[in-house]
C-alpha positions in Angstrom: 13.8 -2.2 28.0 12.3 -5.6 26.8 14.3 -8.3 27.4 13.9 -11.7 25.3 13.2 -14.5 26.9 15.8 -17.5 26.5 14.6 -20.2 24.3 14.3 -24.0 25.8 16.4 -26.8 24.3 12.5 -28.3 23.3 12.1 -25.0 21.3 15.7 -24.5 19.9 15.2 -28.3 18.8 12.0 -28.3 17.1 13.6 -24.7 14.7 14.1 -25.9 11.1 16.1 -23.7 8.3 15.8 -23.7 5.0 18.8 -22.9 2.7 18.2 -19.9 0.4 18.7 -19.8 -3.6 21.9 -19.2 -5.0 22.0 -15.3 -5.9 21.4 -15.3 -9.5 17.7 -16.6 -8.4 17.0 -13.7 -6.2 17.7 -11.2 -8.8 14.5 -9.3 -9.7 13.8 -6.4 -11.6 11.5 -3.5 -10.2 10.1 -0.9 -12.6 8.5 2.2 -11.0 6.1 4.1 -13.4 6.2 7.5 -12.8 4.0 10.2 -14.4 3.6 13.8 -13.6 1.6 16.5 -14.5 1.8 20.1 -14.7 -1.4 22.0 -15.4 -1.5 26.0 -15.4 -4.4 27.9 -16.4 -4.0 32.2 -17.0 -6.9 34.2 -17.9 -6.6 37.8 -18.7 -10.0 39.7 -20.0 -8.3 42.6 -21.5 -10.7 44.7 -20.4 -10.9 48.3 -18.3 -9.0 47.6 -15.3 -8.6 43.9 -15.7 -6.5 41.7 -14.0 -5.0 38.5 -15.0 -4.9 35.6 -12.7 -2.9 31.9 -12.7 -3.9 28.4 -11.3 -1.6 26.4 -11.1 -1.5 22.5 -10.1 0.5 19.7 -10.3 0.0 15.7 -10.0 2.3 13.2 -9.4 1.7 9.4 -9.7 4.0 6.1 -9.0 3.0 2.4 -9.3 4.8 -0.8 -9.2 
């Protein structure tokens, strides 16, 4: 367990504090852009004994 040590009356002293804003200054608006994108891909020959086969795949991007 870590134990802090005290602080010295120097130390305690010499600390300055600031007052913060009133609220209305703090607000702030955060967009996220988000995009994402499905991608599939089926291919069937039509031929003798063919087969058909799907790839799939699938992006997703965010950003502030």
């Amino acid at each position: 367990m870590d134990v802090c040590p005290a602080l010295l009356d120097d130390e305690l002293a010499a600390q300055s504090i600031e007052l913060l804003p009133p609220r209305q200054t703090l607000l702030t608006i955060n967009v996220v852009n988000v995009i994402g994108i499905n991608v599939s891909l089926a291919i069937n020959a039509a031929s003798y004994h063919a087969s058909a086969t799907a790839l799939a795949a699938q992006q997703l991007a965010a950003w502030q």
